[in-house]
C-alpha positions as CSV (number, residue, x, y, z in Angstrom):
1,X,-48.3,-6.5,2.2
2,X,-51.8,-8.0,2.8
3,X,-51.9,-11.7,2.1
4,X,-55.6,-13.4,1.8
5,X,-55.0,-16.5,4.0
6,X,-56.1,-19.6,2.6
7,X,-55.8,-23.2,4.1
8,X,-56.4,-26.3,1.7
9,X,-58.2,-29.7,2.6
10,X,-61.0,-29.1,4.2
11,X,-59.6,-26.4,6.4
12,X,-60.7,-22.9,4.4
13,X,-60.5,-20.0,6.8
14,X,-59.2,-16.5,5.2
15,X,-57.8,-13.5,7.2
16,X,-56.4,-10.2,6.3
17,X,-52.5,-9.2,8.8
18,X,-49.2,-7.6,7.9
19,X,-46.8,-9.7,6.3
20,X,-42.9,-9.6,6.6
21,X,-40.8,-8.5,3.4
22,X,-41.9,-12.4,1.1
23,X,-39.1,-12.4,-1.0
24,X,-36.6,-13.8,1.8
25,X,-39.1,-15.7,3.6
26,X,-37.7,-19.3,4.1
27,X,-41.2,-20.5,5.4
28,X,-42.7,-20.0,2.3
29,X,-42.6,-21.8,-0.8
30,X,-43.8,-19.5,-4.1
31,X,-45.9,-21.2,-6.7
32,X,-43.9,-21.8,-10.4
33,X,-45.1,-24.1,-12.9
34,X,-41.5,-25.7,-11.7
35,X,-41.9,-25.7,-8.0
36,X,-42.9,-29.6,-6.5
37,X,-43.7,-29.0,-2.6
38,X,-42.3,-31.9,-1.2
39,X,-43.1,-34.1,2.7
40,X,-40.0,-32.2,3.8
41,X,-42.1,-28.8,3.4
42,X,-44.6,-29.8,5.5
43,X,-42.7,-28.8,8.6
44,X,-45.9,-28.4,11.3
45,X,-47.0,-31.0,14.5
46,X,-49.7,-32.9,12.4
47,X,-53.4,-32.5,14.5
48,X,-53.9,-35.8,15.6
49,X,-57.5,-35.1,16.5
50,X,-58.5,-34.4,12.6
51,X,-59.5,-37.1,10.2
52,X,-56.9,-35.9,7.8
53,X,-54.0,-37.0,6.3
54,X,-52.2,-34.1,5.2
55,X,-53.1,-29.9,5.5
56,X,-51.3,-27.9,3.0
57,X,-51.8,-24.5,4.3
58,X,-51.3,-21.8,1.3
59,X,-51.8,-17.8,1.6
60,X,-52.3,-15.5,-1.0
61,X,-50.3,-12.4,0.0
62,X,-50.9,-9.6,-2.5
63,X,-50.4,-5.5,-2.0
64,X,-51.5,-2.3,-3.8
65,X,-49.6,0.9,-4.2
66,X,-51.1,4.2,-6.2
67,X,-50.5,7.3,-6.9
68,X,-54.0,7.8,-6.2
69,X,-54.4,10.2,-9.4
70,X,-53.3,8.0,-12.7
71,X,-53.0,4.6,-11.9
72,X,-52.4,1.4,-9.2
73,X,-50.4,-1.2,-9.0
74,X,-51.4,-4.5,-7.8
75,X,-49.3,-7.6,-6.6
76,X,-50.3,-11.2,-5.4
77,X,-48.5,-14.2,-5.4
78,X,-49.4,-17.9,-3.9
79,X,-47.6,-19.4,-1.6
80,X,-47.1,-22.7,0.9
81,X,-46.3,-21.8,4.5
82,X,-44.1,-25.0,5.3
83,X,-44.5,-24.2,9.2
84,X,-48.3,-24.5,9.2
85,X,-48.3,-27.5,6.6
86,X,-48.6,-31.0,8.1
87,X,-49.1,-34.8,7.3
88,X,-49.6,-37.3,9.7
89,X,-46.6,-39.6,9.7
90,X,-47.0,-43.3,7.8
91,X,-49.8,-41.5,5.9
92,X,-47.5,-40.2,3.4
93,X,-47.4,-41.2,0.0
94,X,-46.7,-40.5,-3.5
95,X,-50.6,-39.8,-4.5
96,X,-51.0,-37.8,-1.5
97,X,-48.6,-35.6,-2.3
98,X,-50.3,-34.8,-6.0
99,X,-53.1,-34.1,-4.1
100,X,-51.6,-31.9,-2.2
101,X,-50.0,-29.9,-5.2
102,X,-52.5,-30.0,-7.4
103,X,-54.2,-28.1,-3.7
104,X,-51.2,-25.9,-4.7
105,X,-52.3,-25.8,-8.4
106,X,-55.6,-24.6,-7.2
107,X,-54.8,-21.9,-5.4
108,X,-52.3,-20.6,-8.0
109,X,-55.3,-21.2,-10.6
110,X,-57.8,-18.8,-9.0
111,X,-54.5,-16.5,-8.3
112,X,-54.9,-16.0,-12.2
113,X,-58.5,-15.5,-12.2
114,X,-58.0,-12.9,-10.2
115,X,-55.3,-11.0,-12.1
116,X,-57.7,-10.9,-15.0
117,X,-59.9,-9.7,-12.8
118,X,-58.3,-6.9,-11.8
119,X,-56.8,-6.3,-15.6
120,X,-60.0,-6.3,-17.1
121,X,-61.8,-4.0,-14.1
122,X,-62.6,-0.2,-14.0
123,X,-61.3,1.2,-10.4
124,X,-61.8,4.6,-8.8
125,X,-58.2,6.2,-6.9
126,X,-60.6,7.0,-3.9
127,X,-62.4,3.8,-3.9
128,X,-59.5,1.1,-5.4
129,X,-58.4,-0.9,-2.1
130,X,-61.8,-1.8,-1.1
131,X,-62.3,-2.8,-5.2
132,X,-59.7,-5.2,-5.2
133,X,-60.6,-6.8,-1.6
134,X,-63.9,-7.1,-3.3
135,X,-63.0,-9.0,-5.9
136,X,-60.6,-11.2,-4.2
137,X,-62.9,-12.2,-1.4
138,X,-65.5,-12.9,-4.2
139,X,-63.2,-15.5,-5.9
140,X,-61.9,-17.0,-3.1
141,X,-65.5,-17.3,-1.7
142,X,-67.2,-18.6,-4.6
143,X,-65.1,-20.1,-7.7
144,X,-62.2,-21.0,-5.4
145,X,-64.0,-22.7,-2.0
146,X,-66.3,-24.4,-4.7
147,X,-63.5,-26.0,-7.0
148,X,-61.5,-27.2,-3.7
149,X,-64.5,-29.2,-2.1
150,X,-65.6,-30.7,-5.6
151,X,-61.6,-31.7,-5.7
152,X,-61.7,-33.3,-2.8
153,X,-65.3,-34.7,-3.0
154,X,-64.9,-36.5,-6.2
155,X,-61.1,-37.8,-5.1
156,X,-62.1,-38.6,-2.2
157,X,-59.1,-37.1,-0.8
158,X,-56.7,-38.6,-2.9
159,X,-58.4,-42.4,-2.1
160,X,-59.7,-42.7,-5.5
161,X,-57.1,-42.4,-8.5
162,X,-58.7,-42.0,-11.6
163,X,-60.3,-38.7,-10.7
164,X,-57.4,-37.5,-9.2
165,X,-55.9,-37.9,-12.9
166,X,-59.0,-36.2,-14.7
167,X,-58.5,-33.1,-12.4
168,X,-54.8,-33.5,-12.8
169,X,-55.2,-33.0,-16.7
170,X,-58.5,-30.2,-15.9
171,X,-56.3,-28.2,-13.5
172,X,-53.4,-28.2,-15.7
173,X,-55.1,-27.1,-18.7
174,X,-56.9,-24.0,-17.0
175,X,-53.6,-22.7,-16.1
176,X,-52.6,-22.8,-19.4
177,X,-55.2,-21.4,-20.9
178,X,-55.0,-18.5,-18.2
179,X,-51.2,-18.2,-18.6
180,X,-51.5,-14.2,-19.7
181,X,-52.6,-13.8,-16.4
182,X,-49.7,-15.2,-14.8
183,X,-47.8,-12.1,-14.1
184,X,-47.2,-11.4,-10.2
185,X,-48.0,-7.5,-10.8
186,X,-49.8,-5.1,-12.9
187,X,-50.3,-1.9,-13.0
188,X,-54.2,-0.5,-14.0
189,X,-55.0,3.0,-14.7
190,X,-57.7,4.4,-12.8
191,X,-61.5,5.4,-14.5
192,X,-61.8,8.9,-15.1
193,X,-63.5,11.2,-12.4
């Protein structure tokens, strides 16, 4: 599996490395309209150096698999990596920590966008991995980089509440209204040759 690394809160840095089987991984917490990250997640030595109260780092680990004739199938999930996540002790609070999961929100948001992305493209067997890269890199680079800074621009990093529940509400309703997305895998059949 290929996951496209993502850190929240200033930090945004993306890389592409092999991945151990997800499913069983106890570092990682899996995005679910039920799942609440929690200050015990953040398991990491805060960086006393940086400015920052709190660094939720999430990936975006995602595979394909083809026959390379009829069709692909395409998987991506969003996740929290609890041993790279951090806070900075007597910094912690309730407001902070829906900041931090609506980070999570985020993440899990543009997750969707690319799903339809990928249902709603045209992909060559030949050509397919370097198509979906593509199109992940290009969300992540422009809707998803774009949405986190304004988030944190406009909250001020969780300082100033009232934003904080206007993007509440904004994030919550785009991941409804992209909830036929939602599915972890699809499967696309390739253009014809």
């Amino acid at each position: 599996m290929r996951p496209l690394i993502l850190t929240t809160l200033l930090l945004f840095q993306y890389s592409l490395r092999a991945q151990t089987n997800l499913a069983v991984d106890p570092d990682r917490i899996f995005w679910s309209d039920t799942t609440e990250i929690k200050w015990s997640d953040f398991q990491a030595t805060n960086d006393s150096a940086k400015s920052l109260s709190a660094i939720s780092k999430i990936e975006l680990p995602y595979s394909t698999s083809s026959d390379r004739e009829v069709d692909m199938t395409f998987t991506i999930q969003t996740c929290l990596v609890k041993s790279e996540s951090w806070f900075k002790k007597g910094k912690q609070n309730n407001i902070l920590l829906l900041h931090e999961q609506l980070h999570f929100d985020i993440a899990e948001l543009h997750r969707r966008l690319i799903v339809k992305s990928i249902v709603e493209g045209s992909f060559n067997a030949d050509t397919y991995e370097k198509e979906v890269d593509q199109i992940i890199i290009a969300i992540w680079e422009n809707s998803y980089r774009k949405m986190q800074d304004k988030y944190d621009l406009e909250t001020n990093y969780a300082r100033i509440f009232k934003p904080q529940i206007y993007w509440n509400k904004k994030v919550a309703d785009q991941l409804e209204s992209m909830k036929e997305f939602q599915a972890l895998t699809v499967t696309v059949i390739f253009q014809s040759k």
